[in-house]
Each structure stands twice: as structure tokens, then as C-alpha cells.
MIGUTI-774508 format. One line per 5 residues: their letters; for each residue x, y, z of N, C-alpha, C. Coordinates in nm, 2 decimals. Layout:
a = X:Y:Z:X:Y:Z:X:Y:Z ~ ...
This chain:
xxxxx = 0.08:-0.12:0.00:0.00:0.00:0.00:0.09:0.12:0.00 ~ 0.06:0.21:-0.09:0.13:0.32:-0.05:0.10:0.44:0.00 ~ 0.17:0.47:0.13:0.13:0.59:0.18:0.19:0.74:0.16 ~ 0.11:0.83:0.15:0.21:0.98:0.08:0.23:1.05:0.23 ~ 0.35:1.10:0.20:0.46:1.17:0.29:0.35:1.31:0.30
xxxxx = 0.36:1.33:0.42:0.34:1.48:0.41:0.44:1.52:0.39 ~ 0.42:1.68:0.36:0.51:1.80:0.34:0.46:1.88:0.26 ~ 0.54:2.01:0.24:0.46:2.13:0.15:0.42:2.11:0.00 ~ 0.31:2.18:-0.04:0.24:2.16:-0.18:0.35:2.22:-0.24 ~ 0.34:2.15:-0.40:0.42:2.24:-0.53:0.41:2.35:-0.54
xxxxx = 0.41:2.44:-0.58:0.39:2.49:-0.60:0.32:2.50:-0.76 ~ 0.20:2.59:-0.77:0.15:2.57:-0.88:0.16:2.66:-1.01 ~ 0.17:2.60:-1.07:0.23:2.69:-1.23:0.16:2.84:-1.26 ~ 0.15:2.95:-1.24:0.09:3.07:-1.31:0.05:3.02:-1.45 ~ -0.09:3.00:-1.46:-0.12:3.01:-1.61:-0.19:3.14:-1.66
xxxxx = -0.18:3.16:-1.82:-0.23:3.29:-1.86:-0.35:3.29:-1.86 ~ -0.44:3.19:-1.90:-0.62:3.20:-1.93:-0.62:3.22:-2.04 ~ -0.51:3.21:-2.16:-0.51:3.23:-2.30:-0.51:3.09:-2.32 ~ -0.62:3.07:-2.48:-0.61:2.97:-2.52:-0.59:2.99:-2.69 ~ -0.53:2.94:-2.74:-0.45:2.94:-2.87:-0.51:2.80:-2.97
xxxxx = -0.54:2.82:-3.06:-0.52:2.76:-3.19:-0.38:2.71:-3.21 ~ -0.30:2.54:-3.22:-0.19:2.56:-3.26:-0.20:2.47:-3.38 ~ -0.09:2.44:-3.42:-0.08:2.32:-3.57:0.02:2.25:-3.54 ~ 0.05:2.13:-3.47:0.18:2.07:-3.47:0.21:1.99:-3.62 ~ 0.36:2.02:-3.64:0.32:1.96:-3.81:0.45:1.88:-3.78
xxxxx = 0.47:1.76:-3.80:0.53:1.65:-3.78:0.57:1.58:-3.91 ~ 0.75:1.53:-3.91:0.76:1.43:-3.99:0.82:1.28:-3.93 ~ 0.76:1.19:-3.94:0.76:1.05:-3.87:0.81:0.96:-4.00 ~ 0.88:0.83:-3.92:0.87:0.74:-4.01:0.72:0.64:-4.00 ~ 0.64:0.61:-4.10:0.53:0.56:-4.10:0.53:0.43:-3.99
xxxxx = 0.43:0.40:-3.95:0.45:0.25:-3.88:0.31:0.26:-3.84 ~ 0.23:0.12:-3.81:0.08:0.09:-3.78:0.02:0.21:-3.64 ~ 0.12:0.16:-3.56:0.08:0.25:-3.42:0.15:0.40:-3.45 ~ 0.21:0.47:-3.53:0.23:0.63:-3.52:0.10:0.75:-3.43 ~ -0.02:0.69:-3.55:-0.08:0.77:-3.49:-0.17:0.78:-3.36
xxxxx = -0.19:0.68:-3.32:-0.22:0.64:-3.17:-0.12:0.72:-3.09 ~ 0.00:0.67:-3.14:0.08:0.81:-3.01:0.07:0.92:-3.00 ~ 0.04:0.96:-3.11:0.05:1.09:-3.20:-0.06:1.17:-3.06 ~ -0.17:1.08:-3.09:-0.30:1.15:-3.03:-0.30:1.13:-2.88 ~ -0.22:1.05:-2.81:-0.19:1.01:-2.69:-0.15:1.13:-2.62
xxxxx = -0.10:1.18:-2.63:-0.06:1.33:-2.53:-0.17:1.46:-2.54 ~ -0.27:1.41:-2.65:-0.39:1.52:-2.61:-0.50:1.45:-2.54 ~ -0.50:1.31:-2.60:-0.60:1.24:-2.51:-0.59:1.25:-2.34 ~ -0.49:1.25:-2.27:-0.40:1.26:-2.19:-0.46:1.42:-2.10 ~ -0.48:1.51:-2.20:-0.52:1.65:-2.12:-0.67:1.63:-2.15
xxxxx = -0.79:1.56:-2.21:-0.88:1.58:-2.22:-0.89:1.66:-2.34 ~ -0.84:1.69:-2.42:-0.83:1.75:-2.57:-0.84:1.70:-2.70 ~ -0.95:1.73:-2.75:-0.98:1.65:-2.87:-0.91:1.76:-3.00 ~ -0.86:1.70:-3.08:-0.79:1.74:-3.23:-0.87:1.80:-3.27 ~ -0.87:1.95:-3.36:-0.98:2.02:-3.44:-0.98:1.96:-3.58
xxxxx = -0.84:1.90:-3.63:-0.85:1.87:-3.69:-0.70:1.73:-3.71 ~ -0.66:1.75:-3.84:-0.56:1.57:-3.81:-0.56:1.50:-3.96 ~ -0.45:1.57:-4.01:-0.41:1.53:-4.17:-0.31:1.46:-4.16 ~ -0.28:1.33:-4.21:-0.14:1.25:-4.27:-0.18:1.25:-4.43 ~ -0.02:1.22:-4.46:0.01:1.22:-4.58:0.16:1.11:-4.58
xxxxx = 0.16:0.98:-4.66:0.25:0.87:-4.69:0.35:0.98:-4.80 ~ 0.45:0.99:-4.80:0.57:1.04:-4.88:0.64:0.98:-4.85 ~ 0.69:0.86:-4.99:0.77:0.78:-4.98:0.80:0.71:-4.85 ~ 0.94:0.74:-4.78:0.95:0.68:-4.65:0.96:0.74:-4.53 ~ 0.87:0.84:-4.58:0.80:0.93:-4.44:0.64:0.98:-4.42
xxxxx = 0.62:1.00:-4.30:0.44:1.03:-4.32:0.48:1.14:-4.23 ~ 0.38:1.26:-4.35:0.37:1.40:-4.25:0.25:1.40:-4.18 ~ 0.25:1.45:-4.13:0.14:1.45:-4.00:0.08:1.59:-3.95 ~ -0.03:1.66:-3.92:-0.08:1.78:-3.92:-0.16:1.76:-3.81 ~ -0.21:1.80:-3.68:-0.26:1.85:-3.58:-0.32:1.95:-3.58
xxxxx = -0.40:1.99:-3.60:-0.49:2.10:-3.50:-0.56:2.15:-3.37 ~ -0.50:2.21:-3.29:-0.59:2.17:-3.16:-0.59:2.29:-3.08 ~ -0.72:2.34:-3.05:-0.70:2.45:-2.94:-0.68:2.43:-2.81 ~ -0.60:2.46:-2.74:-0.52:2.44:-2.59:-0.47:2.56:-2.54 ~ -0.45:2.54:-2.40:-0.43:2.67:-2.32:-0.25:2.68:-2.33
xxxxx = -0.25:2.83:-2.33:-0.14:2.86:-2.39:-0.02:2.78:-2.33 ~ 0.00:2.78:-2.16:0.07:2.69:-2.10:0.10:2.54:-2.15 ~ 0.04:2.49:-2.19:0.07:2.32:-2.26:0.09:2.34:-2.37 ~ 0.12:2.44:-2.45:0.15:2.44:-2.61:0.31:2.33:-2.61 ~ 0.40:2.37:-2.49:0.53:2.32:-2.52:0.54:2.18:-2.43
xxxxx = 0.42:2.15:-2.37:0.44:2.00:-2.31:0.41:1.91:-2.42 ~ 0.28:1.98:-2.44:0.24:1.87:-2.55:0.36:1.87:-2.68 ~ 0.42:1.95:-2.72:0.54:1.96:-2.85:0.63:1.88:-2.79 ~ 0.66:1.87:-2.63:0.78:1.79:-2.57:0.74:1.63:-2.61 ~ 0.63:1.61:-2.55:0.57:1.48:-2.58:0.58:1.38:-2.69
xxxxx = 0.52:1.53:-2.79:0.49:1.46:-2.92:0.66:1.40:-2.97 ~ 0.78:1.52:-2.92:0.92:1.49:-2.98:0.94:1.35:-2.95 ~ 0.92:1.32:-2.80:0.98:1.19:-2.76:0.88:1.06:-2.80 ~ 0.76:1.03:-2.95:0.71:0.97:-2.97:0.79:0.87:-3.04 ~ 0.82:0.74:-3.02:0.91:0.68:-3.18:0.88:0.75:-3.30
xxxxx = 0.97:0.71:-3.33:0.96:0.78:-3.50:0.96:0.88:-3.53 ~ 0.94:0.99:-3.47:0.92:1.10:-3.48:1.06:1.16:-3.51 ~ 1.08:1.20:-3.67:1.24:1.30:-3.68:1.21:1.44:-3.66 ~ 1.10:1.53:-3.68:1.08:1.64:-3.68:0.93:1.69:-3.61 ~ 0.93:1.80:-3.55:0.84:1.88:-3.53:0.85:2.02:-3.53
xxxxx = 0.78:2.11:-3.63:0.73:2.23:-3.61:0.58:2.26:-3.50 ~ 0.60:2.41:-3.45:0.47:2.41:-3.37:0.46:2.57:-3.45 ~ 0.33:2.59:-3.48:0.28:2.70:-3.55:0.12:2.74:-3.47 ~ 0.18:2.85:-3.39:0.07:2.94:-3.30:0.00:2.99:-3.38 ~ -0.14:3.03:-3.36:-0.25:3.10:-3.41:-0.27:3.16:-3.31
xxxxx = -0.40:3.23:-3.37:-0.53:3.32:-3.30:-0.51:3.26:-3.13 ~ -0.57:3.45:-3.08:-0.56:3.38:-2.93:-0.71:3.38:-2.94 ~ -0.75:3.29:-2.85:-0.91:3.25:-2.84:-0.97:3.31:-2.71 ~ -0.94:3.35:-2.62:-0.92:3.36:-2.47:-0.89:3.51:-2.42 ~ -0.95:3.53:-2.30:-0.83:3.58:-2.21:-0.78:3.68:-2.25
């Protein structure tokens, strides 16, 4: 059984209350489970994709994300997505603020 230690709380992150439109645009090498991971770090916050384009090029598949999220998780989720297998690249392209 595990019991938690007391001691002092984290302290908790200052967030803005901005929420942003972003586009994560990804190049992966193809494989059956890519995009399951892909979507694993939004499923993860409760965030469903606005939208979610691949495209097979030769022996790469690009990959397009759309998703509105609060401004603070723009770079967890881009951390995330980097350490997916397969994953050689990611750009993150901010939009419109929606919020805040």
C-alpha cells in the first residue's frame, strides 16, 4: 500500500487563461501504431484534435494536428509529441488567441 509523505504543496504553475489555436506539423517514419501516439498526449489533457491530416511520402508520413489548448501546454504537448518513436521532426505554428 502506498502511503504519501506529508510536506509542503508544489507549487503551482501561473497560467495565462489564454487559449490558442496551434498546428503541430510532424515528420515520422510511418508504422501501424504512429498515430495512436500521436494523439496520446492530447487524449492525456482531455483535448480532442480540431482537426488531423497525414500524408505517406515515400518513406515518411507527415502529420498535421490541430488543436486548441491553453497557452501553457503548447510546449508539453510539442515535448511529448518529440519523444514519440519515430518521430524525426516537429514544427509548432501558434494561431489566433481564443481567450483571455
Amino acid at each position: 500500500m502506498f502511503d504519501a509523505v506529508p510536506g509542503p504543496l508544489l507549487p503551482v504553475a501561473e497560467t495565462t487563461g489564454r487559449v490558442l489555436a496551434v498546428r503541430y506539423l510532424l515528420r515520422a517514419e510511418p508504422s501501424p501504431g504512429l498515430l495512436p501516439r500521436l494523439l496520446q498526449p492530447l487524449a492525456r489533457r482531455d483535448l480532442t484534435p480540431d482537426g488531423l491530416r497525414t500524408r505517406v511520402e515515400g518513406a515518411a508520413m507527415r502529420v498535421e494536428i490541430a488543436v486548441t489548448l491553453p497557452e501553457e501546454a503548447i510546449e508539453t504537448v510539442a515535448g511529448n509529441l518529440r519523444s514519440v518513436v519515430g518521430v524525426a521532426r516537429l514544427e509548432v505554428e501558434r494561431g489566433r488567441v481564443r481567450g483571455g
